[in-house]
Backbone as a printed PyTorch tensor [residue, N CA C, xyz], in Angstrom:
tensor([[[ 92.0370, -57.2910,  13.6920],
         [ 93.3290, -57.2230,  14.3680],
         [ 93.2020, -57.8450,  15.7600]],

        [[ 94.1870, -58.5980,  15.8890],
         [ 94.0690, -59.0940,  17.5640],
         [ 95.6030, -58.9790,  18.2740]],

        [[ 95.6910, -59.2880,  19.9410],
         [ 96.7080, -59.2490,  20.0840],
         [ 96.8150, -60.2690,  20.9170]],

        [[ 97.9570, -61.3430,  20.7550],
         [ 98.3650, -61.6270,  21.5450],
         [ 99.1270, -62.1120,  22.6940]],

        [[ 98.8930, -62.5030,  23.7370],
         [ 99.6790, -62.2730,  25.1510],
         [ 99.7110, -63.4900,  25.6590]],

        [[101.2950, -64.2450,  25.8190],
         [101.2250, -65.4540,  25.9940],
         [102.1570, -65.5310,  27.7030]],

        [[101.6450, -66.5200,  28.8030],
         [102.0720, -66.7530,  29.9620],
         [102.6480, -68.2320,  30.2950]],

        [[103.2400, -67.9450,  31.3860],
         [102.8970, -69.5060,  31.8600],
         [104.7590, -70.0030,  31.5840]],

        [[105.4900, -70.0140,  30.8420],
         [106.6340, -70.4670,  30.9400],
         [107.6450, -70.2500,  31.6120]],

        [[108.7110, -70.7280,  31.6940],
         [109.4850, -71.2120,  33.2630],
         [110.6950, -72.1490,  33.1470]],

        [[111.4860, -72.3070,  34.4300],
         [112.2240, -73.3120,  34.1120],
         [111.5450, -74.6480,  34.9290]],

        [[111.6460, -75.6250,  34.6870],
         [111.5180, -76.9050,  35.1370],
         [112.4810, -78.0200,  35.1890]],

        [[112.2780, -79.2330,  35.9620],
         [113.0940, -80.1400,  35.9250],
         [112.4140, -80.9630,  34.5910]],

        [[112.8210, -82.1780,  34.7000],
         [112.7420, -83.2570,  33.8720],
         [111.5490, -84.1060,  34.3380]],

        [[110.4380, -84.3140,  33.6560],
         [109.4140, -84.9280,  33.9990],
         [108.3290, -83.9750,  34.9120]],

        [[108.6880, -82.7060,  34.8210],
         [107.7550, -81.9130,  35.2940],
         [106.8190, -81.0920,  34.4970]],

        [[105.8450, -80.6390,  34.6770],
         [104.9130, -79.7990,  33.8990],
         [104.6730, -78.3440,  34.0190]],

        [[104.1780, -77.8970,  32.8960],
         [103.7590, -76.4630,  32.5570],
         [102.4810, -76.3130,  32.1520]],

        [[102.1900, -75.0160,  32.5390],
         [101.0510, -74.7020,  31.9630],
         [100.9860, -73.1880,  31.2940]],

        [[100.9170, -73.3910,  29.8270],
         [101.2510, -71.9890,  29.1550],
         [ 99.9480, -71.6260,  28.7870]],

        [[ 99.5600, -70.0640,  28.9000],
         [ 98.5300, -69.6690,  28.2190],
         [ 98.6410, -68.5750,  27.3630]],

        [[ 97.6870, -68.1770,  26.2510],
         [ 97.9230, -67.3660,  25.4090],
         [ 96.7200, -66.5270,  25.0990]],

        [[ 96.6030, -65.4500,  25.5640],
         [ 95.3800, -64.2880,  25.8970],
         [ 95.5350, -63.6390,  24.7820]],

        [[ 93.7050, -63.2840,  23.6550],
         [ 93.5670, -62.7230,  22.7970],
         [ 93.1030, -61.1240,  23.0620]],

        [[ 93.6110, -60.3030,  22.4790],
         [ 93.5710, -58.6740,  23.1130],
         [ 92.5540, -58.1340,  21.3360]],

        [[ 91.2280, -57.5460,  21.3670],
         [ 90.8780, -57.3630,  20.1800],
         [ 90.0680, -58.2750,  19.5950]],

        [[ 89.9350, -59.3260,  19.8170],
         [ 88.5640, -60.3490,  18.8900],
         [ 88.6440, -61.1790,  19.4080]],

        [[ 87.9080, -61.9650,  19.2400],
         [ 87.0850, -63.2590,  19.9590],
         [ 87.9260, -64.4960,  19.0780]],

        [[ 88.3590, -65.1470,  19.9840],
         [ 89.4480, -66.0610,  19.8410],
         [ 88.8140, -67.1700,  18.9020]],

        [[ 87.4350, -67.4660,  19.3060],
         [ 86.3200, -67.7660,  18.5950],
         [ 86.3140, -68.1520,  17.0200]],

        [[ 86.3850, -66.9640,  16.4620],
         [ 86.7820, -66.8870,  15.0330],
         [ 87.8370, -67.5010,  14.3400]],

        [[ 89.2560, -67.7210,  15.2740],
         [ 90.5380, -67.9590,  14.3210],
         [ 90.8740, -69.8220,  15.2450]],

        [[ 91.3660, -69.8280,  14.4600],
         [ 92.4200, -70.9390,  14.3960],
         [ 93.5410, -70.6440,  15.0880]],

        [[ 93.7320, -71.6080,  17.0420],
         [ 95.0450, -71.0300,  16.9540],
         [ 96.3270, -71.9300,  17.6170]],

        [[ 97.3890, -71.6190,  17.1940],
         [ 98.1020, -73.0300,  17.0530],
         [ 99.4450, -72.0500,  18.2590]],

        [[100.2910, -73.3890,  18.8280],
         [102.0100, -73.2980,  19.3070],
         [102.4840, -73.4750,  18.3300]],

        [[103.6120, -72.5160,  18.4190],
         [105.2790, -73.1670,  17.8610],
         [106.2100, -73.2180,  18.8040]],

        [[107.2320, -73.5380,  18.3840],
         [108.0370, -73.7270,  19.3820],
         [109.6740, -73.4000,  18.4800]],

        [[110.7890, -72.4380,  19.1250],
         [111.9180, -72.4360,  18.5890],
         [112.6190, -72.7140,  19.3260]],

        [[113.9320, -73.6340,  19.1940],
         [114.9770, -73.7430,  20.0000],
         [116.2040, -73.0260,  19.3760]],

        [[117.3730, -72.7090,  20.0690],
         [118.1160, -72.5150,  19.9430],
         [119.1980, -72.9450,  18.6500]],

        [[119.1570, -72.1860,  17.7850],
         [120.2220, -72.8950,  16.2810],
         [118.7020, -73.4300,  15.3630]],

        [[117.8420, -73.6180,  15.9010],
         [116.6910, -74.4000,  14.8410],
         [115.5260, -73.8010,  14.8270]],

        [[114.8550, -74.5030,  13.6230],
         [113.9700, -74.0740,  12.6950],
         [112.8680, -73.9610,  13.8160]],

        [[111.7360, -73.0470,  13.5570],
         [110.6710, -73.3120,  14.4160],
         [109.6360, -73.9930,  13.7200]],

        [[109.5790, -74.7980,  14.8120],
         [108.5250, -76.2640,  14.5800],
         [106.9750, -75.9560,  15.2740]],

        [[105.8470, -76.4880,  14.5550],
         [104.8120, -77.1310,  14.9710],
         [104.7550, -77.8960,  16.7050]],

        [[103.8430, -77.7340,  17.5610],
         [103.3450, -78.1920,  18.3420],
         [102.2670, -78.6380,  18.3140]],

        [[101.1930, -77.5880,  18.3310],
         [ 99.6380, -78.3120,  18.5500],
         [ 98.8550, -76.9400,  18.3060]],

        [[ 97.4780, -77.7450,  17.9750],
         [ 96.8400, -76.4600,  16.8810],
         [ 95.0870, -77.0420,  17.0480]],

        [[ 94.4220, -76.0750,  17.9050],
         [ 92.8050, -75.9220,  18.0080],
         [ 92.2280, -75.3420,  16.5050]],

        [[ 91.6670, -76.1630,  15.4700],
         [ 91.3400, -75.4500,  14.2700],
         [ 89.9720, -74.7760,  15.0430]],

        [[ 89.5280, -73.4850,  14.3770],
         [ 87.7490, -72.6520,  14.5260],
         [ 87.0800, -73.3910,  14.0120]],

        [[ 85.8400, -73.1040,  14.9690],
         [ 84.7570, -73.9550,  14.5700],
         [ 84.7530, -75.8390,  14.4760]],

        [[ 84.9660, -76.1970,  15.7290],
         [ 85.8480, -77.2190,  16.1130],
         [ 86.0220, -78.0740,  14.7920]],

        [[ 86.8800, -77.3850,  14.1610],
         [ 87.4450, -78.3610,  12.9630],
         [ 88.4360, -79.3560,  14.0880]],

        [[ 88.7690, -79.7620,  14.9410],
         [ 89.9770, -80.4110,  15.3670],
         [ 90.9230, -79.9870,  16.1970]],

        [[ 91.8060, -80.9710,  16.3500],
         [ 92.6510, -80.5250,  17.7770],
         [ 94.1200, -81.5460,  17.0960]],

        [[ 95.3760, -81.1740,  16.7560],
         [ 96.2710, -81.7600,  16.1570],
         [ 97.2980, -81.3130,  17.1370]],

        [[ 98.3330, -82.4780,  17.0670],
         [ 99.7090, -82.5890,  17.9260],
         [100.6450, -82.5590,  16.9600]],

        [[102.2810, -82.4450,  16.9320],
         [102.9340, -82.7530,  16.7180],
         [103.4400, -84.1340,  17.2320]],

        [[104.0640, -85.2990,  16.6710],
         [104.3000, -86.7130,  16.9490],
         [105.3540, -86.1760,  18.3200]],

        [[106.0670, -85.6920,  18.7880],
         [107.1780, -85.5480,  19.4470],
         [106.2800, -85.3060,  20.8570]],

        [[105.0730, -84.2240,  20.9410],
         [104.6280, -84.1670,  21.8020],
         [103.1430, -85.0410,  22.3520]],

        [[102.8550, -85.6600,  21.2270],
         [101.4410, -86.3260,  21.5130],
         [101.5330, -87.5080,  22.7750]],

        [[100.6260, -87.3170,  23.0590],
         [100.2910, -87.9450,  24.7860],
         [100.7010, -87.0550,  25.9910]],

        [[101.6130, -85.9870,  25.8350],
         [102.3710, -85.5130,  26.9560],
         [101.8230, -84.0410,  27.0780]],

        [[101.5710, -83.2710,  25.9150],
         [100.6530, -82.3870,  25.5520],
         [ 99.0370, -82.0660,  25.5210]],

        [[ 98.4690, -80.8990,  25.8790],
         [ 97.3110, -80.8980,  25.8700],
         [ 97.1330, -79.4370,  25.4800]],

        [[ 96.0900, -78.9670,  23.9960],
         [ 95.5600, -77.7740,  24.0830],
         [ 94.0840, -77.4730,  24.3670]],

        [[ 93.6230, -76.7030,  24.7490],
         [ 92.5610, -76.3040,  25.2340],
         [ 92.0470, -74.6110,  24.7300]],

        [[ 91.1060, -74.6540,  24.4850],
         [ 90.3940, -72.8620,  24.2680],
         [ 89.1850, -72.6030,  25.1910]],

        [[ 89.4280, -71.6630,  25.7640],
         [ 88.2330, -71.1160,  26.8560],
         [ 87.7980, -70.2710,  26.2470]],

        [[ 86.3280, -70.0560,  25.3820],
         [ 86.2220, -68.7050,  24.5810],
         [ 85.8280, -67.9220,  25.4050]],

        [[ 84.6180, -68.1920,  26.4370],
         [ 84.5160, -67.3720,  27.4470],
         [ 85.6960, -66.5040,  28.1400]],

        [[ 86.8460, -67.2360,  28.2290],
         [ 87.9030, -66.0520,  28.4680],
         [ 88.9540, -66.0030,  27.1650]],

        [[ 88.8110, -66.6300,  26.2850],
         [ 89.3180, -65.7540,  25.0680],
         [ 90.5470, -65.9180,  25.2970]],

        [[ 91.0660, -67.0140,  25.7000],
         [ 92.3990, -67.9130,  26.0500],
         [ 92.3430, -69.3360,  25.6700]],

        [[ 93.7370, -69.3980,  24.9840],
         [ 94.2560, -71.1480,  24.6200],
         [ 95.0860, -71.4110,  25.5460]],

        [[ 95.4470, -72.4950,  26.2530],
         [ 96.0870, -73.2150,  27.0430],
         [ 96.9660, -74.3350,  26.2540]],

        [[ 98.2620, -74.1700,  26.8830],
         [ 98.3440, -75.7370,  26.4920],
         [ 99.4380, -76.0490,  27.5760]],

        [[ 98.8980, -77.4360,  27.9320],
         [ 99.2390, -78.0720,  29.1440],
         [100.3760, -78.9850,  28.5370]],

        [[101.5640, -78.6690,  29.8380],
         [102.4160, -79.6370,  29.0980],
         [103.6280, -80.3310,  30.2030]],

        [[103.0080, -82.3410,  29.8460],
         [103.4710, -82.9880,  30.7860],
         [104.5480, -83.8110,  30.5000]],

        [[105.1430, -84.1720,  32.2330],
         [106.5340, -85.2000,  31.4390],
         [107.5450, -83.9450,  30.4670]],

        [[107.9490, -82.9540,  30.8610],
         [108.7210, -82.4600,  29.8070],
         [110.2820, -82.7810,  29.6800]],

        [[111.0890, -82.9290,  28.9220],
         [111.9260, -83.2400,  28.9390],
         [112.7360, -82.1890,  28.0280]],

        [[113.8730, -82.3550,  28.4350],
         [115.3150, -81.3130,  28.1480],
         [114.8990, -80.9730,  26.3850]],

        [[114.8960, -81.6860,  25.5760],
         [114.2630, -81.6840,  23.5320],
         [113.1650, -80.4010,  23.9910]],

        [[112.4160, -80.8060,  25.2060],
         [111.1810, -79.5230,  24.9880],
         [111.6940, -78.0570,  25.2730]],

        [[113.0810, -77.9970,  25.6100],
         [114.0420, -76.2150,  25.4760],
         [113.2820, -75.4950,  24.5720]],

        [[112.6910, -74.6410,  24.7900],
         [112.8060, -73.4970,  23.5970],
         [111.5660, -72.2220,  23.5370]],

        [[111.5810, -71.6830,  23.1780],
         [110.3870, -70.1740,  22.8830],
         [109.3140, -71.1040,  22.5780]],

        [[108.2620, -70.4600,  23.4370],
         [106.8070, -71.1370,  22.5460],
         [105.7520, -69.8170,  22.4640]],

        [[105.0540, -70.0500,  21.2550],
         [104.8960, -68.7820,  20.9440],
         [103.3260, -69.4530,  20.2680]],

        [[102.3970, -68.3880,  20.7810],
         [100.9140, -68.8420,  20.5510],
         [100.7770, -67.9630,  18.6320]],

        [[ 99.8150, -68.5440,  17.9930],
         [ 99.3360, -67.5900,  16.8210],
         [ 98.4170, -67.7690,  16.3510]],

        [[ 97.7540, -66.9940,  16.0430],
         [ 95.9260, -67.1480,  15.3530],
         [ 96.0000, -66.8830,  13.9720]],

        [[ 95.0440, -67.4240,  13.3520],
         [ 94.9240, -67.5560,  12.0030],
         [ 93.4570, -67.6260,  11.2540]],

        [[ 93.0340, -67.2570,  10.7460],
         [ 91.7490, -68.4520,   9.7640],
         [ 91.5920, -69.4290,   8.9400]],

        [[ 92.6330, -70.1360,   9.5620],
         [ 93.1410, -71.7530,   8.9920],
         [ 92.1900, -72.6820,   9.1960]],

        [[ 92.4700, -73.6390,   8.2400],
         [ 91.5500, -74.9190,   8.7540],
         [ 92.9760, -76.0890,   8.8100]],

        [[ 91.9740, -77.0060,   8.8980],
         [ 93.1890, -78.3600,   9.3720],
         [ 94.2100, -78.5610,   8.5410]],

        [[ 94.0370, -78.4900,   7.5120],
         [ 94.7300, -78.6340,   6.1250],
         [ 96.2150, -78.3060,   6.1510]],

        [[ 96.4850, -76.8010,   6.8900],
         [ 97.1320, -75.8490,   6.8550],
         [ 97.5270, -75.3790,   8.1060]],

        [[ 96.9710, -75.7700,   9.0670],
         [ 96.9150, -75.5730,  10.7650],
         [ 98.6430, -75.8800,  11.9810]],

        [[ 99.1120, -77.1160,  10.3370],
         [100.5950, -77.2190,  10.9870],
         [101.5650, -76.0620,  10.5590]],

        [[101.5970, -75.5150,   9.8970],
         [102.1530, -74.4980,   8.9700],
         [101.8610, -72.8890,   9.7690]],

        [[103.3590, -72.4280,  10.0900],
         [103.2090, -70.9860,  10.5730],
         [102.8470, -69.9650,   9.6000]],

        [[102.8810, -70.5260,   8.7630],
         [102.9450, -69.1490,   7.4250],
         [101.3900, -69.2110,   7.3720]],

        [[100.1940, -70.4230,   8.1640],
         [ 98.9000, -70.0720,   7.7560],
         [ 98.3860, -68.7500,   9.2590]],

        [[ 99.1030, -68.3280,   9.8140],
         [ 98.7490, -67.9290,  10.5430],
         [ 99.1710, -66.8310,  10.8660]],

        [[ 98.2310, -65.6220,  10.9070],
         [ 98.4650, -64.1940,  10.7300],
         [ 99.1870, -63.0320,  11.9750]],

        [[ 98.4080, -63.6810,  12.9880],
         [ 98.9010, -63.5020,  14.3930],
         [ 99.6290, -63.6460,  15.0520]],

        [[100.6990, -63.3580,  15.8750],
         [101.7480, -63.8880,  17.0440],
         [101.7400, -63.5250,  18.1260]],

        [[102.2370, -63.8910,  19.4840],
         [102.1450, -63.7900,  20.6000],
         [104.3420, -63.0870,  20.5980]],

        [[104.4870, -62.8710,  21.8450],
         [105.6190, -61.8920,  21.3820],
         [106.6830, -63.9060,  22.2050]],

        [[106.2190, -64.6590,  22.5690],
         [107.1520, -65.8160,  22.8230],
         [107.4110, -65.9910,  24.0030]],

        [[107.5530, -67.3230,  24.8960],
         [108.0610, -67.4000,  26.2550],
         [108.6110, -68.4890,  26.5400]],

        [[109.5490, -68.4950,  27.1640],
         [111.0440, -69.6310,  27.2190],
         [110.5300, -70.4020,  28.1560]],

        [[110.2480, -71.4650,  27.8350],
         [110.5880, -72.6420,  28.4770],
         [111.4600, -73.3570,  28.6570]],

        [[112.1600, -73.4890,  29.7800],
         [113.6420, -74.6020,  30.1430],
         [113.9530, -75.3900,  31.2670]],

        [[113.3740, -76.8840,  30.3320],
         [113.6790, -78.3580,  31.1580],
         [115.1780, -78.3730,  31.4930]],

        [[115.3020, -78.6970,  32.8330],
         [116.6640, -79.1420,  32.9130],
         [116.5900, -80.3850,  32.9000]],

        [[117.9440, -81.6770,  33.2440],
         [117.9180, -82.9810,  33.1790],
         [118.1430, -83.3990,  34.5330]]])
């Protein structure tokens, strides 16, 4: 069982950055696979970016690649993900989750057992 606790979101302008983090409460972050989503308002929640365990990989969603960055500190048992250039499309809940996924499956919320409770991010223009 783990828990976790996600920070870091805010409002911003347009072309400005964030830095969200997502703290594991209960096990070593170590072990799982753990990925963003992101929901906006009226829509589906989508894929962002996803650290597979056991450095299987590091995957983006096309919408955010280049402007995005995730990161895992196991020593503090926190994922980061850095996020630049944001623009008004990037509106919405982002919400950390762990899993024992591999790459295969790593875009997909349903591979992942864990959730963070969500935190609003909002670009203005």
């Amino acid at each position: 069982q783990v828990q976790l606790v996600e920070s870091g979101g805010g409002l911003v302008q347009a072309g400005g950055s964030l830095r969200l983090s997502c703290a594991a409460i209960g096990r070593a972050f170590i072990t799982y696979s753990v990925g963003w989503f992101r929901q906006a308002p009226g829509k589906e929640r989508e894929f962002v970016a996803t650290t597979i365990r056991w450095n299987g990989g590091i995957f983006y969603a096309d919408s955010v690649k280049g402007r995005f960055t995730i990161s895992r500190d196991n020593s503090k048992n926190t994922v980061y993900l850095q996020m630049n250039n944001l623009q008004p499309e990037d509106t919405a809940v982002y919400s950390c989750a762990a899993g024992p996924t591999g790459s295969t499956t790593g875009r997909s919320p349903n591979a992942y057992a864990y959730w963070g409770q969500g935190t609003q991010v909002t670009v203005s223009s």
